[in-house]
N, C-alpha and C positions, 0 to 999 in steps of 0.2 A: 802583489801587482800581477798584472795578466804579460802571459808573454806572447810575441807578436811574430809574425816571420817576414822578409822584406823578399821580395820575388819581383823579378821581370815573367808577365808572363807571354805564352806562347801565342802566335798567332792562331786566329778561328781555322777552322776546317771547313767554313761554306765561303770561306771568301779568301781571296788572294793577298788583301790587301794585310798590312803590318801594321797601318794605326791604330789601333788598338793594345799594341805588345809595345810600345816607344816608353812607355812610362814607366816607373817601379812602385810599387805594393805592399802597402805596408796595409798587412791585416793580424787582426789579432784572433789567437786560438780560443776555442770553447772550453770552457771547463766540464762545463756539468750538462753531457749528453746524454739525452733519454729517451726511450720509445715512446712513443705516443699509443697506448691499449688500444686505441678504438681507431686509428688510422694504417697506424704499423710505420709512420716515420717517424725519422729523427727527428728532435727538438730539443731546444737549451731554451730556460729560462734567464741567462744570461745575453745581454742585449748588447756589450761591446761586442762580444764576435761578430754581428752585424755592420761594422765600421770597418773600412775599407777607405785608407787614403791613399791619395796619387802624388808622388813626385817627380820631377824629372830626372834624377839621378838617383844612384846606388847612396853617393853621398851624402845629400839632403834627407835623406830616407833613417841612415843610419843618426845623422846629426840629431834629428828631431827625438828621435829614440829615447840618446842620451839625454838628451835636455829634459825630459820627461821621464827619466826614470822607469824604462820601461826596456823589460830582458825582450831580447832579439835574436834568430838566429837570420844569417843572409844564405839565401837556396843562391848561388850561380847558376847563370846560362849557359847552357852548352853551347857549342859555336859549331857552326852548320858548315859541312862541307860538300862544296860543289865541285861534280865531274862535269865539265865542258865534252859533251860529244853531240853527234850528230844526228838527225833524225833513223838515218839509217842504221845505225848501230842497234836499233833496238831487236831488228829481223836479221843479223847475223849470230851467228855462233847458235 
């Protein structure tokens, strides 16, 4: 069976907003990665790694897994830490 990894992932860097990082990610890994001779990219003949589901939790992500028999690793998110300062701080020191 193929194994899959379960990710929140990170929010875009063109845009501010976080809807798109709310949900968990359950994708599964390539096996069989190859050069392409006449392009020079990668490709897999393998067509799950294509598949990418959404859930709303960590939970339901991992539940489905097990129901289906399918190995999983869970990546965590690192949790963001905010300085509260002031515009001014930026031009001192």
């Amino acid at each position: 069976m193929n194994k899959a990894k379960i990710y929140k992932p990170a929010k875009t860097a063109m845009q501010s907003g976080t809807r798109n990082a709310k949900n968990w990610i359950l994708e599964f890994e390539s096996m069989n990665k190859e050069t392409n001779p006449l392009t020079g990219w990668i490709s897999s003949k393998d067509t799950i790694s294509e598949v990418r589901m959404k859930f709303s939790t960590k939970e339901l992500a991992v539940v489905y897994a097990k129901k289906n028999n399918i190995k999983y690793k869970v990546i965590e998110t690192k949790k963001k830490s905010f300085i509260k300062k002031s515009y001014a701080d930026n031009f001192l020191k």
